[in-house]
C-alpha positions as CSV (number, residue, x, y, z in Angstrom):
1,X,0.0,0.0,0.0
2,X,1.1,3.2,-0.7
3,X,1.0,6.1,1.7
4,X,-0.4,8.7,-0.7
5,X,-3.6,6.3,-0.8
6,X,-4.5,7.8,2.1
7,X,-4.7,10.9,0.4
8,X,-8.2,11.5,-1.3
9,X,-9.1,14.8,-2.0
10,X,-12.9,13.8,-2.6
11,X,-13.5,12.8,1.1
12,X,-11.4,14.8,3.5
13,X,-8.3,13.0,2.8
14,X,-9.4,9.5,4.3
15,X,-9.7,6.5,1.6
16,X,-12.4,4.9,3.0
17,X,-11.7,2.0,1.0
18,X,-8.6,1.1,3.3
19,X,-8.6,-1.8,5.5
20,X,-7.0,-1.8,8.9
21,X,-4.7,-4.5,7.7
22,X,-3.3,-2.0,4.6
23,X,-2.9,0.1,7.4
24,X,-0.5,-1.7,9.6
25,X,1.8,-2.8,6.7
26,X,5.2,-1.6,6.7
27,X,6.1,1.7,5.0
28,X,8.6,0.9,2.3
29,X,11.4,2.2,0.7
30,X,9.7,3.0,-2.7
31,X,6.6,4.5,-0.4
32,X,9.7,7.1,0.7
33,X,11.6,7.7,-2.3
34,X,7.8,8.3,-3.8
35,X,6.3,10.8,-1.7
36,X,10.1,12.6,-1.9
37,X,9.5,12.9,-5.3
38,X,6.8,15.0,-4.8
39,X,8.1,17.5,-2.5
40,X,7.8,21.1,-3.7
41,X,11.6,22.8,-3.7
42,X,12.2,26.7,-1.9
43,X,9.7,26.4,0.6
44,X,10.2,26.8,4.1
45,X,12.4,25.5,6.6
46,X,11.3,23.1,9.2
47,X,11.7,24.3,13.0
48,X,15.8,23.4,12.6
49,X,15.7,25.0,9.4
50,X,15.8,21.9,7.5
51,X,14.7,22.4,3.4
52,X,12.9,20.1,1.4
53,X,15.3,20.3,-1.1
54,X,17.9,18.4,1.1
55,X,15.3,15.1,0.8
56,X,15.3,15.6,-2.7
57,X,18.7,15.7,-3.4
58,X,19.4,12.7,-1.0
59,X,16.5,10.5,-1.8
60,X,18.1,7.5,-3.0
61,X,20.4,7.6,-0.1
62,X,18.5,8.6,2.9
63,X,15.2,6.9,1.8
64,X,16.5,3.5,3.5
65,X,17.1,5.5,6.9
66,X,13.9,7.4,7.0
67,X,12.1,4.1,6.1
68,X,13.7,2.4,9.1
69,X,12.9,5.2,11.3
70,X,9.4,5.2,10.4
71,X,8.8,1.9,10.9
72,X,10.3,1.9,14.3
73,X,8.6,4.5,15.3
74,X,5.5,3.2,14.0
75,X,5.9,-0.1,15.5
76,X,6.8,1.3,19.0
77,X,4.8,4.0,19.4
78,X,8.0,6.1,20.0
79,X,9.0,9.1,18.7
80,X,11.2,12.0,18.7
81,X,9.7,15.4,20.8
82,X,10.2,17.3,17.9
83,X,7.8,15.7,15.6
84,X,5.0,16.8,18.4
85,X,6.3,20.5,18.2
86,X,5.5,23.5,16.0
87,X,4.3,26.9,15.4
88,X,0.5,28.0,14.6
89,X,0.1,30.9,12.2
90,X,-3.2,31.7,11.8
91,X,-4.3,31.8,7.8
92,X,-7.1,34.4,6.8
93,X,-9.8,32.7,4.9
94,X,-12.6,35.0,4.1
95,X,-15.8,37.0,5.0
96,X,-14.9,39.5,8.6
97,X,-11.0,39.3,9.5
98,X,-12.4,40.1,13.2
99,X,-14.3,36.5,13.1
100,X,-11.7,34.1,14.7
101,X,-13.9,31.3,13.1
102,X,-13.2,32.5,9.4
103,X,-8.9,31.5,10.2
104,X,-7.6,28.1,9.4
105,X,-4.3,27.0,11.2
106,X,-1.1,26.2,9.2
107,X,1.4,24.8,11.6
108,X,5.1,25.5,10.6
């Protein structure tokens, strides 16, 4: 199964036709080097200033480490602090800008 599955525009981004078994396969390292691919290049910098550009330059090589990562951590439950952290900015949709409930969250 491939991660970007998950991804369906048409119903909130949940395949519904997933099973919990497709769920709990392992991530592979095609799944990686995939969804890699389709990073956008010169946008922002993570929290420790981290580009995307970096895993697409290095996909081939760092794909087996961050497929062995994610599948520990996903097996254990474990994972680093820093993947819990980040910074809401609060994104203007439309209609009054004094309306907290017309903002959408992007977390950096």
């Amino acid at each position: 199964m491939e991660i970007l599955k998950l991804l369906d525009k048409s119903n909130d981004g949940l395949d519904s036709d997933l099973t919990t078994e497709q769920l709990d396969t392992p991530i592979t390292i095609n799944e990686i080097i995939k969804v890699l691919s389709q990073l956008k290049r010169n946008k922002s910098a993570d929290l420790n200033s981290v580009v995307a550009d970096f895993f697409i330059d290095s996909k081939q090589f760092i794909s087996p480490f961050l497929c062995s990562i994610c599948n520990h951590s996903f097996n254990t439950g474990i994972y680093p602090e820093s993947w819990s952290k980040g910074t809401i900015i609060p994104i203007h949709k439309k209609g009054d800008p004094n309306n907290p409930t017309n903002y959408r969250g992007i977390t950096m």
